[in-house]
C-alpha atoms as one frame of an Amber mdcrd trajectory, in Angstrom:
protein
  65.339 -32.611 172.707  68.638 -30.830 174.298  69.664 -31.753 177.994  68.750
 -27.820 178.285  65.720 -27.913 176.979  64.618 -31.062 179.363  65.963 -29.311
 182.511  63.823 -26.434 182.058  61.059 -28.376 182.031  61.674 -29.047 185.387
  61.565 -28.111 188.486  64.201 -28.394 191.102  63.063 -31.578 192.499  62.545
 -32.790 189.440  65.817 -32.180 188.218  67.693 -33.702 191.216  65.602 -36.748
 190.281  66.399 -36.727 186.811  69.722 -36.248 186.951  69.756 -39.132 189.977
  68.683 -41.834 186.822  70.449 -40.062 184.181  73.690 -38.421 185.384  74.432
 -35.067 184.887  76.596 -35.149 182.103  75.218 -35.885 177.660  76.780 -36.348
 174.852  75.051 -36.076 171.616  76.929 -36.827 167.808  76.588 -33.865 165.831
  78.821 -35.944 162.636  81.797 -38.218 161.806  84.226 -36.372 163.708  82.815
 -34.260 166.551  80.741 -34.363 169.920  78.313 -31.933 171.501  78.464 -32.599
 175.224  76.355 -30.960 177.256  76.360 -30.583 181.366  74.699 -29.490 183.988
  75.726 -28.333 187.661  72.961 -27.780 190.601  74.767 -25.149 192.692  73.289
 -21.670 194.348  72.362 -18.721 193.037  76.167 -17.222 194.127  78.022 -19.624
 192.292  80.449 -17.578 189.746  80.775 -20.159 186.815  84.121 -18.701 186.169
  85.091 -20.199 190.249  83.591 -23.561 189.022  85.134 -24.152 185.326  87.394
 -21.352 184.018  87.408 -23.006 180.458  84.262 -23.989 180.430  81.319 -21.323
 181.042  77.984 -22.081 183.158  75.028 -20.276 182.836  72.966 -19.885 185.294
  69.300 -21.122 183.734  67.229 -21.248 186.577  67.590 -20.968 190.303  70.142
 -23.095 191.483  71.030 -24.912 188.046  74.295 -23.955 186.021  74.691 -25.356
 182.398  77.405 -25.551 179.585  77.653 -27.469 176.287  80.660 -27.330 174.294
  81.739 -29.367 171.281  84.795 -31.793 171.491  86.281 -33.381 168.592  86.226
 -36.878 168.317  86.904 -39.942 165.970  84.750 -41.428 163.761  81.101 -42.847
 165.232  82.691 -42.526 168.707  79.184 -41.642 170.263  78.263 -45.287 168.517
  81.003 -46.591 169.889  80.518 -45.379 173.557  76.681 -46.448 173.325  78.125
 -50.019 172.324  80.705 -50.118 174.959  79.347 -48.253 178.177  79.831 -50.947
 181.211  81.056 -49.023 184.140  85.002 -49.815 184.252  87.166 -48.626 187.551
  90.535 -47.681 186.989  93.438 -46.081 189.138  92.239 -42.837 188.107  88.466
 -42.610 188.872  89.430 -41.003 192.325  91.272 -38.348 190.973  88.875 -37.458
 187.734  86.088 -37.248 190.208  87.327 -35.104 192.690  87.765 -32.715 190.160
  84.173 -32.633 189.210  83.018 -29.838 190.672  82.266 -31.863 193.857  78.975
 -32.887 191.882  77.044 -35.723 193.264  75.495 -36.490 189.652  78.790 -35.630
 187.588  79.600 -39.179 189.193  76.708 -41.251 188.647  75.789 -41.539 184.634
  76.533 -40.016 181.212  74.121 -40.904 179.226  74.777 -41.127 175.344  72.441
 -41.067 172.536  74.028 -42.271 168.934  73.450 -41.165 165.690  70.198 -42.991
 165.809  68.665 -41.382 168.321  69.076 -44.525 170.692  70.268 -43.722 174.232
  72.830 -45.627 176.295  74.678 -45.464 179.608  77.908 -45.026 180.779  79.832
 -43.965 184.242  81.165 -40.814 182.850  82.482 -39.423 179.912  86.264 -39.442
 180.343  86.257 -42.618 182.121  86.928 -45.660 179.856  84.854 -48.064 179.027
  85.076 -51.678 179.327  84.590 -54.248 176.249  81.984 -57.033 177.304  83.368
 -60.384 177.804  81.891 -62.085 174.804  84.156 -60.075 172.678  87.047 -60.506
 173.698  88.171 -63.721 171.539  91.866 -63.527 171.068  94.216 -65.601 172.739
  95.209 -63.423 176.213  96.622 -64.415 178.716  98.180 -62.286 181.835 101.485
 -62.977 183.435 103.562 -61.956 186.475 107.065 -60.482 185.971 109.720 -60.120
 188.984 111.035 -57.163 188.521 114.337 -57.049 190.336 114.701 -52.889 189.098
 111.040 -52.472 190.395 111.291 -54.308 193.716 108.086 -55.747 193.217 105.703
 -57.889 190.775 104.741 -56.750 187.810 101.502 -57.488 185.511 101.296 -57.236
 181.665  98.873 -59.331 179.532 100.098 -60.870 176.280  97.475 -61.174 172.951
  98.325 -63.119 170.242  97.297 -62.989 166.933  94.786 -64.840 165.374  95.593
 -67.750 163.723  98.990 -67.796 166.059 101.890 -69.429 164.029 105.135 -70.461
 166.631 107.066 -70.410 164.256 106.482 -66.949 163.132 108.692 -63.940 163.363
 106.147 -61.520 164.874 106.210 -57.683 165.723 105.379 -57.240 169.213 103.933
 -53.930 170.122 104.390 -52.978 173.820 101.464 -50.265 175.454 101.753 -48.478
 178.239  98.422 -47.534 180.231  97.755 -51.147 178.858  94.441 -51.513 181.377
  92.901 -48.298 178.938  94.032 -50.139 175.425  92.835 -53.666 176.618  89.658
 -52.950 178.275  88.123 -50.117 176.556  89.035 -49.807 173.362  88.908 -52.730
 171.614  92.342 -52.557 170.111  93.157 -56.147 169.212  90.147 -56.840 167.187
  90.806 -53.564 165.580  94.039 -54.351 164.632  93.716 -58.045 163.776  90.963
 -57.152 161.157  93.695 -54.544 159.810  96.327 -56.922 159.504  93.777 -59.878
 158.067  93.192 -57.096 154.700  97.079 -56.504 154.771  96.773 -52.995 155.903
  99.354 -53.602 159.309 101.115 -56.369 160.200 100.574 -59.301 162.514 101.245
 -57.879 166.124 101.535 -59.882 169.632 100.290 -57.315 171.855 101.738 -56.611
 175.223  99.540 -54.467 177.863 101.556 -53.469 180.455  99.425 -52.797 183.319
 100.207 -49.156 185.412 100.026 -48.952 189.123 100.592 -45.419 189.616 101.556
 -43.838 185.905 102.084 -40.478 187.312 105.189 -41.693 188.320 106.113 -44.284
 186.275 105.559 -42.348 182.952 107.220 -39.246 184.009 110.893 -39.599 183.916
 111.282 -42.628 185.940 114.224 -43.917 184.781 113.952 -47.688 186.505 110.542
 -47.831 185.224 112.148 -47.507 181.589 114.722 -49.788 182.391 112.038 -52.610
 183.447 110.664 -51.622 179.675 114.052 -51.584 178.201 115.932 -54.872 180.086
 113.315 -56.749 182.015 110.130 -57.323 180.013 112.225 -57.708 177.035 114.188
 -60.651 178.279 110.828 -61.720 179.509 109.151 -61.730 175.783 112.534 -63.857
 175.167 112.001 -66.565 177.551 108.508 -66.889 176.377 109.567 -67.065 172.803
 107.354 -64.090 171.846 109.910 -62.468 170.302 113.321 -63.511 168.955 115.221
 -60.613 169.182 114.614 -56.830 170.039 114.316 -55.968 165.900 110.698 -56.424
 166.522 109.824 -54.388 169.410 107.666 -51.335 169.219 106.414 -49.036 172.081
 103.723 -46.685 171.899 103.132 -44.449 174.653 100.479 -41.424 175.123 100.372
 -38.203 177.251 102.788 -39.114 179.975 103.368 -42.309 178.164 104.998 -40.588
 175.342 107.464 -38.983 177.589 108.460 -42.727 179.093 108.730 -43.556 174.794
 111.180 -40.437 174.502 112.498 -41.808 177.562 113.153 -45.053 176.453 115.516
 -43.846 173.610 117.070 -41.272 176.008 117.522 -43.760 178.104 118.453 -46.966
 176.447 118.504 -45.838 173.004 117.706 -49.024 170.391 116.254 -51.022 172.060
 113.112 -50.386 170.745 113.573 -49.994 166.905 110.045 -48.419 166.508 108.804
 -45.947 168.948 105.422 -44.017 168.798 104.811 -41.056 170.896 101.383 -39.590
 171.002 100.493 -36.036 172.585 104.377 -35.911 174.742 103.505 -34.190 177.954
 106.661 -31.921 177.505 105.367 -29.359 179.867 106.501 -31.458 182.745 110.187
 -31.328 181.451 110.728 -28.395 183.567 114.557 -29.024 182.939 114.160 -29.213
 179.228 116.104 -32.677 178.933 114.245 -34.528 175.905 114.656 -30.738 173.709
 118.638 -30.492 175.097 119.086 -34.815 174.949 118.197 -35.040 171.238 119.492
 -31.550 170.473 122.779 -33.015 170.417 122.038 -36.910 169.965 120.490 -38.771
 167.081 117.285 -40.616 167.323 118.497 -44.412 166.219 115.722 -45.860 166.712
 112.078 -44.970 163.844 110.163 -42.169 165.859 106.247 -41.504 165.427 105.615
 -38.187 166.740 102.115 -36.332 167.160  99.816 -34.435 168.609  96.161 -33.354
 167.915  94.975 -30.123 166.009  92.677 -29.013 169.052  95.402 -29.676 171.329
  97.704 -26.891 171.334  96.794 -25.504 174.487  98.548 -28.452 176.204 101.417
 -28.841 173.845 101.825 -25.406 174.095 105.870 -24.389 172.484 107.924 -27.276
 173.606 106.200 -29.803 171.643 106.514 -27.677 168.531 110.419 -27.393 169.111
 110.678 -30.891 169.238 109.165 -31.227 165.935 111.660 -28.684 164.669 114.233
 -30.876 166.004 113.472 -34.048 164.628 112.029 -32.645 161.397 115.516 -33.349
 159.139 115.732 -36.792 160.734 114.990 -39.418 158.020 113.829 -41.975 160.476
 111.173 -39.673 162.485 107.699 -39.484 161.408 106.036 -35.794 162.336 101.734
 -35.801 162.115  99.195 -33.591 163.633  95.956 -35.276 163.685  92.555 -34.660
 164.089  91.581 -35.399 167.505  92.482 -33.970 170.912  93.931 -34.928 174.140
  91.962 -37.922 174.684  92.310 -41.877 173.915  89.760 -42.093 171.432  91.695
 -39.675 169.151  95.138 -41.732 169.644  93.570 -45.021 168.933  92.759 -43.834
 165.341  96.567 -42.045 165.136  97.792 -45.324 166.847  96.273 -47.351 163.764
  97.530 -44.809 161.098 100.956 -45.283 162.896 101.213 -48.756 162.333 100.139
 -48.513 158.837 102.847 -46.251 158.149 105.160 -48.171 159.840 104.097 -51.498
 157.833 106.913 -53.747 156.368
C-alpha cells in the first residue's frame, strides 16, 4: 500500500498523527537502480503547489493535504542500504536542509523506508546521511588535530588504515573532503577494503578531512587548498603515512570537486591523482577553472564526472570542461548513472579507483 493510498484513508487528525510516528516523507525501491519517493505536505486549501515546490508538483488530495511522488535514481539496493543504516546522524547541514522543507513540521521528524522485502525502517530524512552503527566500524581509525598556521585555527581529519596494516608498506593515501559524510554514512572503508582484499583497487589509508563550514571552504578558498596542498601533506609525512606526495589522491564532490580543480589550479602536482565528481561550475561566475586549464595542462591524472540525471545542475559549463580536457591523455571523462547525490558518487568513487588501479 502507497503513502497515498494510506493518507486517504484518513482523516485529518488522523493524518497529523500518522505522519507524527512516521514522518512525512517514503521511499519505496521500485529495482536495482531507482527510488519512488513519495511525500506529503498538510497545508490549506490556498496553497498553490507551484509556491511550495516549483520542480516538484503537489496535488491537492483532500482538504488541507498536498502530495507528490517522483522517482529518483539511485545505486544499487540503496533502499536496503538506507533500511540497514538509518540512525539519525546531525551534521553542519541539517539546519539549512530543513529550513528549506517547506516549513513542514513532519518533513523533519521521519522517513520511513521499506526495502525490497517489504520490511520497513526509519530514518531522519531522506537527504540527510546516515550514520554506520558502532559495531561496524572495525578498521583501525583514529582522529587527529592539525595546527593549521594558513587556517588560523585547529583542524580535524581522521586517518583509516588498512586492514592487515604493513609499516613498511608504500601505501596510496586517498584524501576526502566532506570526510564526516564518507566516514559516517557510507560505509566506505569496508567497501573499499573488501575491493582491494579480491585485487580489484589497491590498499588505501584513508584520510577524512572533517568540514566546518564547506560552503566556504570548497568554493574557491584558496588557503583552504593550501592547508590540502602544504599542511596536511607534511602532516601524513610526519606520521609516516605516506612517503612522498606520488601517492596522494583527492576526491572531492559538488563543491568538493571545485576545491579538487582547485587544488591543481592552485598547486598543481601535488596531488598526482585527482577525482572530481559532479564540479559545481555554476558558481565560477568568473569562469576561472574553463579560462585556467584553457591555457594550462592538467599534470596531475584527472577523474572527471557527472551523473546522467544531472544535467540540470551541470548545466553548459561542465560540458565545456569535458571538451577541454577530452584530448588530455591523463584525464578520465565518465557520465554515470546516478544524480546529484552521495549515494551515486560512492559507486563512481569505487569505479574511479578501479580505473585508477596500479
Amino acid at each position: 500500500m502507497n503513502l497515498k493510498t494510506i493518507i486517504s484513508n484518513l482523516n485529518f487528525e488522523e493524518i497529523k498523527n500518522y505522519l507524527k510516528n512516521n514522518g512525512s516523507v517514503c521511499v519505496t525501491n521500485l529495482n536495482n537502480n531507482k527510488m519512488l519517493v513519495e511525500y506529503v505536505y498538510l497545508g490549506d486549501d490556498n496553497i498553490n503547489s507551484l509556491e511550495l515546490s516549483p520542480k516538484q508538483q503537489f496535488k491537492q488530495i483532500k482538504s488541507n493535504v498536498w502530495y507528490y511522488k517522483h522517482i529518483l535514481p539511485q545505486g544499487i539496493n540503496s533502499c536496503y542500504w538506507l533500511h540497514k543504516n538509518c540512525k539519525k546522524f546531525k551534521n553542519e547541514l541539517d539546519e539549512r536542509r530543513e529550513n528549506s522543507l517547506l516549513k513542514d513540521d513532519y518533513a523533519k521528524n521521519k522517513l520511513y523506508v521499506v526495502n525490497e522485502k517489504g520490511e520497513k525502517g526509519f530514518a531522519y530524512n531522506f537527504i540527510l546521511p546516515f550514520e554506520i552503527p558502532e559495531n561496524s566500524k572495525t578498521l583501525n581509525s583514529k582522529k587527529y588535530t592539525i595546527k593549521s598556521e594558513v587556517l588560523g585555527e585547529d583542524r580535524e581529519v581522521i586517518i583509516t588504515l588498512p586492514k592487515n596494516y604493513n609499516l613498511e608498506k608504500n601505501y596510496k593515501c586517498l584524501v576526502l573532503s566532506d570526510g564526516a559524510m564518507w566516514k559516517y554514512s557510507l560505509n566506505l572503508e569496508e567497501t573499499l577494503n573488501t575491493l582491494a582484499e579480491s585485487g580489484k583497487i589497491d590498499e588505501y589509508i584513508i584520510c577524512y578531512v572533517i568540514q566546518k563550514n564547506r560552503n566556504k571552504e570548497l568554493v574557491f578558498n584558496k588557503k583552504f587548498c593550501e592547508f590540502l596542498c602544504l599542511e596536511l601533506p607534511k602532516f601524513l609525512s610526519e606520521k609516516k603515512l605516506i612517503r612522498d606526495n606520488n601517492n596522494l589522491i583527492f576526491s572531492g564532490q559538488s563543491f568538493g570537486a571545485i576545491t579538487a580543480l582547485c587544488l591543481e589550479m592552485y598547486f598543481p602536482n601535488v596531488y598526482k591523482t585527482i577525482i572530481s565528481q559532479s564540479a559545481s561550475l555554476w558558481t565560477d561566475e568568473n569562469n576561472e577553472i574553463l579560462k585556467y586549464f584553457k591555457v594550462h595542462k592538467i599534470q596531475s591524472k584527472l577523474y572527471y564526472s557527472y551523473g546522467k540525471f544531472e544535467g540540470w545542475f551541470i548545466k553548459d559549463k561542465g560540458k565545456k570542461f569535458k571538451n577541454i580536457i577530452k584530448q588530455n591523455l591523463h584525464c578520465k571523462f565518465k557520465i554515470f548513472g546516478g544524480d546529484h547525490n552521495f549515494i551515486s558518487w560512492r559507486e563512481d568513487l569505487i569505479d574511479a579507483l578501479k580505473s585508477i588501479k596500479d
